[in-house]
C-alpha positions in Angstrom: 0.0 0.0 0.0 3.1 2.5 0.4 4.4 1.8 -2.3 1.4 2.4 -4.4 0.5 5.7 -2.8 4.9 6.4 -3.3 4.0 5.4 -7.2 0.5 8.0 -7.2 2.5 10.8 -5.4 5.6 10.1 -8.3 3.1 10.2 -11.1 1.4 13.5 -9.7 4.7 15.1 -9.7 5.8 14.5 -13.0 2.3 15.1 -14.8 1.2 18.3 -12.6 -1.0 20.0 -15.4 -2.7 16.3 -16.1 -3.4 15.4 -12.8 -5.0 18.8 -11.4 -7.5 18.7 -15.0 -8.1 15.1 -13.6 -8.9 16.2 -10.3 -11.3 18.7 -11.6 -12.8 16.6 -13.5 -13.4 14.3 -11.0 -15.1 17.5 -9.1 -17.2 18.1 -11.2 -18.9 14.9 -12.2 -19.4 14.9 -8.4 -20.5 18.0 -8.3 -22.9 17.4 -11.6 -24.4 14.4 -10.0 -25.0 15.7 -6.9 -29.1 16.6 -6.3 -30.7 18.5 -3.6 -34.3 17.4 -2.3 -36.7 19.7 -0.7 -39.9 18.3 0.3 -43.0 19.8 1.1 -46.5 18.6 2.6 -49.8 19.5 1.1 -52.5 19.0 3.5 -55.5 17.5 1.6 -59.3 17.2 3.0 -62.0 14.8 1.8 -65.2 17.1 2.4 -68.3 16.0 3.0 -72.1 17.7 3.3 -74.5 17.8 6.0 -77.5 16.4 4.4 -81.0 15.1 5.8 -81.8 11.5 6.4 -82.5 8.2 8.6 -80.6 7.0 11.1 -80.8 3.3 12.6 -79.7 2.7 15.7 -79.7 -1.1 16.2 -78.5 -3.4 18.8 -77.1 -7.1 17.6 -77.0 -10.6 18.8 -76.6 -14.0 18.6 -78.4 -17.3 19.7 -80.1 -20.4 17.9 -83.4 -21.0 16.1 -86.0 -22.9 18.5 -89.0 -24.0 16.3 -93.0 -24.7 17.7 -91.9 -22.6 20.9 -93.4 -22.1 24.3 -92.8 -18.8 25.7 -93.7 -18.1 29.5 -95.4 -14.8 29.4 -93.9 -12.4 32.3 -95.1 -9.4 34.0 -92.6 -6.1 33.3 -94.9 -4.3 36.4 -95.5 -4.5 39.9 -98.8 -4.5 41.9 -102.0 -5.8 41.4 -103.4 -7.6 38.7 -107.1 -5.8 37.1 -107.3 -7.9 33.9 -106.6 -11.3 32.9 -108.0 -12.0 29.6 -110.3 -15.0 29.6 -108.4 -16.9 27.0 -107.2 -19.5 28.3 -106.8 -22.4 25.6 -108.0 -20.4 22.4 -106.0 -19.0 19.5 -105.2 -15.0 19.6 -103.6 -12.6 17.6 -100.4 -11.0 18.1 -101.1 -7.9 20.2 -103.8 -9.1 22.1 -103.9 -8.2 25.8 -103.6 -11.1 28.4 -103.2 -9.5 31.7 -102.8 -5.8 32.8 -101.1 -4.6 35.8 -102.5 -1.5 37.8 -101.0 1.4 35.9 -102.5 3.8 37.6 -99.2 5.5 39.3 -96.9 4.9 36.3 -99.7 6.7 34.3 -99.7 9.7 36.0 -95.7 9.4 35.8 -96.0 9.4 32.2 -97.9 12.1 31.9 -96.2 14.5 34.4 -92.8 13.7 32.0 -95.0 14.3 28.7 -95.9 17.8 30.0 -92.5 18.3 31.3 -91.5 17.5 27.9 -93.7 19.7 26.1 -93.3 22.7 28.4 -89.4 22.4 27.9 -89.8 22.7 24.0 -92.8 25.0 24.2 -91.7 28.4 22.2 -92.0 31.3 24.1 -94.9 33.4 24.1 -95.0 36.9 23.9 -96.2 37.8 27.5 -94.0 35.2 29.2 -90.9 36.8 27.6 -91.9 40.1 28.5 -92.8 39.3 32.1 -89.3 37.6 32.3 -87.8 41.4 30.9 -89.6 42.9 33.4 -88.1 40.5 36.1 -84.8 41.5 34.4 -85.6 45.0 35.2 -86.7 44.7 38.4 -83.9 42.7 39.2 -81.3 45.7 38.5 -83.7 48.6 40.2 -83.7 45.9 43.7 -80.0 45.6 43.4 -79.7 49.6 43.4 -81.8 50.0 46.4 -80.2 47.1 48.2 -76.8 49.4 47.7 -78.6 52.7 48.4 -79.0 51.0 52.4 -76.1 49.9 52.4 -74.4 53.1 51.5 -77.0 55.0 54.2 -75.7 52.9 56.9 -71.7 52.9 56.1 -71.3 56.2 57.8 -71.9 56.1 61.4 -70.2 52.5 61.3 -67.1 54.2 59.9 -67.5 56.8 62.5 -67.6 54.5 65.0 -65.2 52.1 64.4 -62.4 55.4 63.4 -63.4 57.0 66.8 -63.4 53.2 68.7 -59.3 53.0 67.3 -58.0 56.5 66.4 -59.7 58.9 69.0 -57.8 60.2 72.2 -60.7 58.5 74.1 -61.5 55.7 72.3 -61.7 52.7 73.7 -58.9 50.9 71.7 -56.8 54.4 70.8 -53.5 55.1 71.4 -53.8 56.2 74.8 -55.2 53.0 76.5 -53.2 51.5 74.9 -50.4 52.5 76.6 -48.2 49.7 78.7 -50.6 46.8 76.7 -48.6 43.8 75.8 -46.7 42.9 72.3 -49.9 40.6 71.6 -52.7 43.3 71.9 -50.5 45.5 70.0 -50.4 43.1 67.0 -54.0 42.2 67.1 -54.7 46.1 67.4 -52.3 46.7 64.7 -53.9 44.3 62.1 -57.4 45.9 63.5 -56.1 49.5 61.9 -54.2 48.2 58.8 -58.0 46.3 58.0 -60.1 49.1 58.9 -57.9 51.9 56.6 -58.2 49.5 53.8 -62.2 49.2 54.4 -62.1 53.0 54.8 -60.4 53.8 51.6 -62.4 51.4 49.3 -65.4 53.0 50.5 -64.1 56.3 49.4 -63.7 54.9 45.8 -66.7 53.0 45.7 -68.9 56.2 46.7 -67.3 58.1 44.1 -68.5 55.0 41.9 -72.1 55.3 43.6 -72.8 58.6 42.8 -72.3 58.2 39.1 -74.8 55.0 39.1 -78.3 55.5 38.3 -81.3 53.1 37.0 -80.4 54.6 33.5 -76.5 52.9 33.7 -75.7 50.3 31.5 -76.3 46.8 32.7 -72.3 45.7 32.5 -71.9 48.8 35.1 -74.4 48.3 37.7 -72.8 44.5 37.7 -69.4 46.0 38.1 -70.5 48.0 40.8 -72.1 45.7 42.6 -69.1 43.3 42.5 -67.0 46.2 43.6 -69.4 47.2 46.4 -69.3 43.1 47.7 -65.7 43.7 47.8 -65.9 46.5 50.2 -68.4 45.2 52.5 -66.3 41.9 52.6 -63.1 44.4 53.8 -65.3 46.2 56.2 -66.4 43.1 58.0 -63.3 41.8 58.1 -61.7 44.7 59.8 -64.4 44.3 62.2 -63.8 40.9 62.8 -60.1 42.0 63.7 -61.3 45.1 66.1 -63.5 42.3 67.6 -60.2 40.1 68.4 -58.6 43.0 69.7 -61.6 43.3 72.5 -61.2 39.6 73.0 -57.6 39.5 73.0 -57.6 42.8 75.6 -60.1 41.4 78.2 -57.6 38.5 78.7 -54.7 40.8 79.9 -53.8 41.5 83.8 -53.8 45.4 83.5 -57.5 45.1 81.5 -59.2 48.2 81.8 -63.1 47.1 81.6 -64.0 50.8 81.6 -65.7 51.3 78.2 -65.6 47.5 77.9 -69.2 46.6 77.5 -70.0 49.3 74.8 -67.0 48.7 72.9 -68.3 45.0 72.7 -71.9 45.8 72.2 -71.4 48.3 69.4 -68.6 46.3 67.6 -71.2 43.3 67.8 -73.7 45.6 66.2 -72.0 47.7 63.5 -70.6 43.6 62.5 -74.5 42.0 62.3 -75.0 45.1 60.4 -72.4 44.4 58.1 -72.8 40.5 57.8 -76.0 41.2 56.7 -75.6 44.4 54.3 -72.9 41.6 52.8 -76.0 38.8 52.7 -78.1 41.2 50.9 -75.6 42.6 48.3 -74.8 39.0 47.3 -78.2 37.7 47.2 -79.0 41.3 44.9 -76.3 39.6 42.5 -77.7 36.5 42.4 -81.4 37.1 41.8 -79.5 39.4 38.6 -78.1 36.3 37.7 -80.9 34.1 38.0 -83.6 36.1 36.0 -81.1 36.6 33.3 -80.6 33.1 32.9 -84.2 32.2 33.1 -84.8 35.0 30.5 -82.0 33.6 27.9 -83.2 29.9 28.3 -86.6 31.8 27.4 -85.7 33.4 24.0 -82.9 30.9 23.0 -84.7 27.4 24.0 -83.7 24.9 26.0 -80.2 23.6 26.1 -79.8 20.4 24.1 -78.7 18.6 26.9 -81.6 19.4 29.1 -83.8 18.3 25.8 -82.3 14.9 25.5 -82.5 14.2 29.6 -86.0 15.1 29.0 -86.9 12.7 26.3 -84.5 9.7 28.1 -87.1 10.5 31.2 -90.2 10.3 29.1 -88.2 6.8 27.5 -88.4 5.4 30.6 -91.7 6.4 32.1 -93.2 5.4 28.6 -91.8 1.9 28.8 -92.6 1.9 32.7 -96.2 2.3 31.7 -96.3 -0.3 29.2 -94.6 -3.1 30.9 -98.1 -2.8 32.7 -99.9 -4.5 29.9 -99.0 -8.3 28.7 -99.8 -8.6 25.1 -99.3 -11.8 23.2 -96.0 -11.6 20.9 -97.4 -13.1 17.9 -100.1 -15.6 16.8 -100.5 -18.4 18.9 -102.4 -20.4 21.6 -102.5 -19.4 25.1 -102.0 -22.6 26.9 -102.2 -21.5 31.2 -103.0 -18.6 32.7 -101.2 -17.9 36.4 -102.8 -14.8 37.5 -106.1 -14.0 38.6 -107.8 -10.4 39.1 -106.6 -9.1 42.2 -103.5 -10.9 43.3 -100.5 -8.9 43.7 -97.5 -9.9 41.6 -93.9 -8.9 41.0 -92.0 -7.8 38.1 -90.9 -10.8 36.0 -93.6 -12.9 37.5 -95.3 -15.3 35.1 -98.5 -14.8 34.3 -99.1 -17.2 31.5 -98.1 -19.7 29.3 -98.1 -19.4 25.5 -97.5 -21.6 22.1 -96.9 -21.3 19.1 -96.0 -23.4 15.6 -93.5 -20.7 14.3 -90.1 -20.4 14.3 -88.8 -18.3 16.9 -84.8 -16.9 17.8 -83.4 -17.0 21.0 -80.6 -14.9 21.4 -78.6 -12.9 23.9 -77.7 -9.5 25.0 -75.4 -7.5 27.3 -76.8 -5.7 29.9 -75.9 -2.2 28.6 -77.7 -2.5 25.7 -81.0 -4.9 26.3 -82.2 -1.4 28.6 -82.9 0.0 24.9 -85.0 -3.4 23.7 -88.7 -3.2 23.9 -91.4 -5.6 22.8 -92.4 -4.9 19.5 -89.7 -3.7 17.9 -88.4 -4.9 14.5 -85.8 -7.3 13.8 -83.2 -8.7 10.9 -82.4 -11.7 11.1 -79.6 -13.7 9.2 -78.4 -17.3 8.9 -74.8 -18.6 8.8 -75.9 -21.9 7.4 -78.4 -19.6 4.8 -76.1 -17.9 2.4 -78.4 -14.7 1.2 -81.4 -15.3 3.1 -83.0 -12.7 5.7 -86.0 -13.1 7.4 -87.5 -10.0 9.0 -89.0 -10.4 12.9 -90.4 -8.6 16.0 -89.1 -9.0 19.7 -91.4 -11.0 21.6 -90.1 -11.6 25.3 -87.4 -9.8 27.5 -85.9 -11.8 30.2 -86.8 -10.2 33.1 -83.4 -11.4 35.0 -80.1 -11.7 33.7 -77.8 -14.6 33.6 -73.6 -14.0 34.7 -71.3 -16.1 32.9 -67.5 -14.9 34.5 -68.6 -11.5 35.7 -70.7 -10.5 32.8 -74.7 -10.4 32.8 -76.7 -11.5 29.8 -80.6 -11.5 29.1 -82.3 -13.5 26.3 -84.6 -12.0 24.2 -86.9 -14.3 21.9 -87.5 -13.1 18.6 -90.8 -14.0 16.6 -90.2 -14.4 12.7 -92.8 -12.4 10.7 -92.7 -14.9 7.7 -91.7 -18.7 7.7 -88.5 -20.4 5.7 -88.7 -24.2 5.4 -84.9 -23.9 5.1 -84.4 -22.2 8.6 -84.4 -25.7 10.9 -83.9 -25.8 14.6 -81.1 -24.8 16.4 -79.3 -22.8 13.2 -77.4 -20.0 14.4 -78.8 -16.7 13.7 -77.6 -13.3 13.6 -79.9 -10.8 15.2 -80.2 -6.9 14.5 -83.3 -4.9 16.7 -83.3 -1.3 15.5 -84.3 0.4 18.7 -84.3 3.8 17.4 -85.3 5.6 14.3 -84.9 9.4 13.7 -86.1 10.1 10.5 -85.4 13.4 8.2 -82.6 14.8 10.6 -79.1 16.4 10.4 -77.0 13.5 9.6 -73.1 13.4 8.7 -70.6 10.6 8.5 -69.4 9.2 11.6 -65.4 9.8 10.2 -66.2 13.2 10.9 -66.9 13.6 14.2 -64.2 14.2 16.6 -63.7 14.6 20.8 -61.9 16.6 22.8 -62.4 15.7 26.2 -66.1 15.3 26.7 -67.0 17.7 23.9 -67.8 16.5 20.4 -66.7 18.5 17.4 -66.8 18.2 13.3 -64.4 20.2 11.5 -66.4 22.8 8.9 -65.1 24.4 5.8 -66.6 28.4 5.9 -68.4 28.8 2.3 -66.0 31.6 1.5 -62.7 29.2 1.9 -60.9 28.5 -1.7 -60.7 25.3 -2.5 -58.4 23.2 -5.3 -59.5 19.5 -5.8 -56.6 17.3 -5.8 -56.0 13.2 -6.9 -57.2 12.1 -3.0 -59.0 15.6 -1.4 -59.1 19.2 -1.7 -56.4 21.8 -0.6 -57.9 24.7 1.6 -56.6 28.3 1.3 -57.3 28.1 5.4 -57.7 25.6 7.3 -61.0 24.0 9.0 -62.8 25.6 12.1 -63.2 23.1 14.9 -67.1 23.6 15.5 -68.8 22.4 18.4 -71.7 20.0 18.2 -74.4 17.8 19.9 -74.4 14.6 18.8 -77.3 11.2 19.0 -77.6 8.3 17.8 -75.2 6.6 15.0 -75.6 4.0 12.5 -72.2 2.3 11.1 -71.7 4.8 8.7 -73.3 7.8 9.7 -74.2 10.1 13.2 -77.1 12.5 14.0 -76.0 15.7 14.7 -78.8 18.0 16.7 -77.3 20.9 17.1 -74.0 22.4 15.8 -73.9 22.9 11.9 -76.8 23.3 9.0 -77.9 21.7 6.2 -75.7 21.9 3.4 -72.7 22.9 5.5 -69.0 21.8 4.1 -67.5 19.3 6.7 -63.9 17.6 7.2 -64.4 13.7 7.0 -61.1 13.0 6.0 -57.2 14.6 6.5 -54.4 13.2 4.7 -50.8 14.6 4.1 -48.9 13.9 0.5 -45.1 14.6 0.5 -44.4 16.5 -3.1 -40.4 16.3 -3.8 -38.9 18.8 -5.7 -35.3 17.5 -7.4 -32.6 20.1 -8.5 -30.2 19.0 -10.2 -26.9 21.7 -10.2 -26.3 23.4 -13.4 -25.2 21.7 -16.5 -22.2 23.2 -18.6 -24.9 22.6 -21.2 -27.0 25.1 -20.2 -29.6 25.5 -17.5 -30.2 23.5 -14.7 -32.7 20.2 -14.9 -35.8 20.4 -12.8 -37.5 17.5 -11.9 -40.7 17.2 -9.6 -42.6 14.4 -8.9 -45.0 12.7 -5.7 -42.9 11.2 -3.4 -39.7 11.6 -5.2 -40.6 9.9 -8.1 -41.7 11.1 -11.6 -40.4 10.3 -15.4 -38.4 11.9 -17.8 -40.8 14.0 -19.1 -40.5 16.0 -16.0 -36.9 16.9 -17.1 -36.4 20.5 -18.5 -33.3 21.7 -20.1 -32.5 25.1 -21.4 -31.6 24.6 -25.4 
């Protein structure tokens, strides 16, 4: 290896001019094939629009096919028994009522929530919104004249306590205290510092007073009245401090009770005074605050949230009230009755005993979702064995006590078919779907759209006046999204309800991707200009190659 870079160093001193051409040639192939890459990120959006339609809540299952079943008919109600349906051993109809419960008290449940309902939803009339302004009004005037007393009675309290700590005879001025220990110094001390703090935010908040009349904007007379808690607050504490400088005093050996009694008495006095010019002050700002609130609820309607608590209450009261009534699930023959008018019975006693020849599914749900299954509703039903086949159905009995298999409760939930397959053979597996809610001709968007932060749900929404370029996988905004704030219900698998938050026709966010774009230069060609060459990813052809002629 020496000797080889001996024999290069040799050569490069006999052939100078050769080898430095060499060596700049060399450069400058390196040089020529050398590239630089930038790369860049376009943010692309697949947009969507809020549209009108139905949305299918459904709750699924599993279990078996059981065919010519009998079905033990149990009560969803407790109390007593009014009607059993004399029945026993013919045919009926689906629908047809064998025994009723006493609904007497879920009833009158039901309809206290309906009117609860419609009252929270009821648009505001014209006198009910101008009563609530007048409230409003009155609100402000009772605040001022709650201040006005307060104001009337500052004064001789200030005179008092100034006279009680300052005055050559007051009870607590400098003179008597004279000889008094470090302790009732202190106490006395912090009495002062409080009461000239009291004393001088009175002083500002008269000036303040003077200037506020009925006819003073609503954002002052709030202000004010904030600043006016303030200053009673100060003045009862520095009251509370001359108060610890009696007690405090009456425990010392040289204790001078001269004077002691009407210190006490009128301390005691000017602080009730106080304590409750403070009560009344506060309670002024909250009546304000409570008539404003009850006046915006008013105009603006309820809050979404209070509307949706309402309707889950008039849910449950509404299904209360009908697990009152036992109704046959489908055609059939009702085989035993085992309740008679007037006994007293529990919720998910039997009351009868019913068969039928039809095919009927037996399947099984968790506990968190069988609360939204109800007799009646409508089913799908497929097969695993049955390629292509579904069979609509309607839910026919709810267990009325769960079964726990390794710490998790199940409840079976027979399923009547509404039509009859001679393939579908006991014990198949079936797939069950019961749509337990329908909301039909609503705000609906898809479900990729909506986000959470927190506890709050959000879509992203294009403003109409954004400019946008359509691109091979989404659309390039001049500005980005604005995070909007929604109420959401119920979803489907593709799509959610939104109740309040965006409008119809609004431009939504359903989808953000990022797409590198490289951009090759190449350096300068002794040829002429430089090559550009641009292409997704760092890729591209020739024909994205430019050269200067």
């Amino acid at each position: 290896m020496k000797n080889l870079f001996n024999s290069i160093r040799s050569f490069i001193s006999a052939h100078k001019i050769a080898s430095t051409i060499g060596i700049i040639v060399i450069a400058f192939i390196g040089w020529r094939i050398y590239v630089s890459k930038t790369s860049t990120t376009t943010v692309l959006y697949t947009i969507a629009t809020v549209q009108k339609g139905t949305i299918i809540s459904t709750v699924t299952g599993t279990g078996q096919v059981s065919a010519s079943s009998q079905i033990s008919l149990q009560s969803g109600a407790s109390g007593n028994v009014i009607y059993v349906a004399p029945v026993t051993g013919k045919t009926v109809t689906a629908g047809t009522l064998i025994e009723e419960t006493d609904p007497t008290s879920v009833k009158n449940a039901l309809d206290s929530a309906k009117l609860a309902y419609a009252k929270l939803i009821e648009a505001a009339n014209t006198n009910d919104v101008a009563t609530s302004q007048a409230a409003v009004t009155k609100s402000y005037n009772d605040a001022l004249s709650t201040v006005s007393a307060v104001f009337l009675s500052y004064p001789n309290i200030i005179s008092g306590i100034n006279s009680l700590l300052y005055s050559k005879t007051g009870y607590l001025g400098d003179q008597n205290m004279i000889g008094q220990s470090a302790d009732v110094l202190t106490v006395r001390s912090q009495a002062g510092q409080s009461f000239d703090t009291a004393n001088r935010e009175y002083t500002t908040v008269l000036a303040e007073y003077g200037n506020i009349t009925q006819n003073s904007s609503r954002a002052s007379i709030v202000a004010f009245l904030s600043d006016t808690e303030h200053m009673v607050k100060d003045m009862s504490d520095a009251l509370q401090n001359t108060q610890n400088t009696l007690t405090v005093l009456s425990t010392q050996s040289n204790y001078n009770s001269s004077g002691s009694a009407t210190a006490n008495a009128n301390v005691n006095s000017w602080l009730s005074s106080i304590n409750s010019s403070l009560s009344n002050v506060i309670s002024a700002q909250n009546g304000i605050t409570n008539v404003e609130a009850a006046l915006t609820k008013l105009t603006q309607g309820p809050d979404s949230i209070d509307v949706q608590s309402q309707q889950l209450a008039l849910q449950l009261k509404q299904q209360a009230y009908d697990n009152a009534f036992v109704t046959a699930p489908f055609d059939g023959v009702l085989a035993k009755t085992n309740a008679n008018v007037g006994d007293t019975i529990g919720s998910g006693t039997t009351v009868g005993t019913f068969i039928s020849n039809q095919d009927v599914a037996v399947i099984t749900i968790n506990e968190v979702d069988v609360a939204n299954v109800k007799i009646g509703q409508k089913v799908t039903l497929t097969f695993d064995a049955i390629n292509n086949l579904t069979i609509t159905g309607t839910v026919a009995v709810i267990d009325q006590v769960g079964a726990v298999s390794s710490g998790v409760v199940t409840y079976g939930v027979k399923i009547s078919f509404d039509t009859q397959d001679p393939r579908v053979l006991s014990g198949m597996s079936v797939n069950a779907s019961i749509a337990t809610q329908v909301d039909q001709d609503v705000l609906v968007v898809p479900s990729s759209a909506i986000k959470t932060s927190g506890s709050t749900s959000y879509v992203q929404v294009v403003p109409a006046s954004t400019p946008v370029s359509t691109g091979t996988t989404g659309q390039a905004l001049a500005t980005p999204p604005i995070n909007q704030p929604v109420t959401v219900s119920i979803s489907d698998n593709t799509s959610t309800e939104i109740v309040s938050g965006v409008s119809l026709g609004d431009k939504i966010v359903t989808k953000t991707t990022g797409t590198p774009i490289t951009t090759t230069t190449s350096a300068p060609s002794i040829f002429g200009a430089a090559g550009v060459r641009t292409g997704g990813g760092g890729g591209g052809g020739g024909g994205g190659r430019t050269l200067a002629p």
